[in-house]
N, C-alpha and C positions, 0 to 999 in steps of 0.2 A: 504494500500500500504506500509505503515512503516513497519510493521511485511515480508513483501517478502522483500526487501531491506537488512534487516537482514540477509536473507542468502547469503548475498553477503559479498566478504571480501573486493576487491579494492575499493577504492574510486572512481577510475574510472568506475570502471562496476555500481556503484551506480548512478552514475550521469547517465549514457547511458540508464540505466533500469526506471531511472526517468523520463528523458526525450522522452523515447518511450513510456513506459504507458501513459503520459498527453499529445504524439501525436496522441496515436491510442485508447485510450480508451471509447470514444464516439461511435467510429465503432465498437471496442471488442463488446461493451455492446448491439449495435443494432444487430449486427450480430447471438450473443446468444441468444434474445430474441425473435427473429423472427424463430430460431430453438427450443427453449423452451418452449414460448408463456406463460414466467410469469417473472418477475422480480426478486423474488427471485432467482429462478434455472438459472437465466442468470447471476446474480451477481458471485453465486457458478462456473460458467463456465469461466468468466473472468478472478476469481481467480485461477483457477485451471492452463486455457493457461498463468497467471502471472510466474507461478511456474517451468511449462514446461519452458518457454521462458529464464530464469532465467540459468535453466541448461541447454541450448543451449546457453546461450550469446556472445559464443564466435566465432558463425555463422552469425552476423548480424555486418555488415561491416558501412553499413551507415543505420541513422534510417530513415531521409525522403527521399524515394526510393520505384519504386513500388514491386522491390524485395523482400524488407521487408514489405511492407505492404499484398502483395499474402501472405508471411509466416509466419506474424498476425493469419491474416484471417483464414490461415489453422486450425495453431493452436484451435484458438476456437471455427471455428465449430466442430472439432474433439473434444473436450472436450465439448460441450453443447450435439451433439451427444451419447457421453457416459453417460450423465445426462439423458438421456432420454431413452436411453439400460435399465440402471439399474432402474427409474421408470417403465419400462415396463413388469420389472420382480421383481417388488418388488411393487406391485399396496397397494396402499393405500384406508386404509376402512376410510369414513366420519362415526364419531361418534356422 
């Protein structure tokens, strides 16, 4: 989480983006996983909707709301979703 923070430059969008990751991040991560069906590619999708969310921050008004939480949510199934586009065309041989 320290390395997305960084891309942030106020102080203030720091703390916001802090405080919403450690509200909604429990849920990111179940959310992704049950689209994924592995912990690793769900952690890759959290990060990814971190990154999104990040360059949207200035769309989320209040963090505990279920407004923002539907556009959590969006976010990373949309991005575990494309985790799972790009395994689907990019199949992996067990060696």
């Amino acid at each position: 989480m320290l390395i997305y923070l960084e891309m942030i430059e106020t102080p203030e969008d720091k703390d916001k983006m802090d405080e919403l990751y450690q509200y909604y991040r429990n849920l990111m991560f179940s959310v992704a996983r049950k689209i994924v069906g592995n912990d690793k590619d769900a952690e890759d999708a959290v990060g990814n909707a971190a990154v999104k969310i990040i360059e949207n921050l200035e769309k989320i008004s209040e963090i505990k709301c279920p407004k923002t939480k539907s556009y959590v949510v969006t976010i990373v199934k949309n991005k575990a979703r494309d985790i799972n586009r790009w395994k689907n065309r990019h199949p992996q041989v067990e060696i």
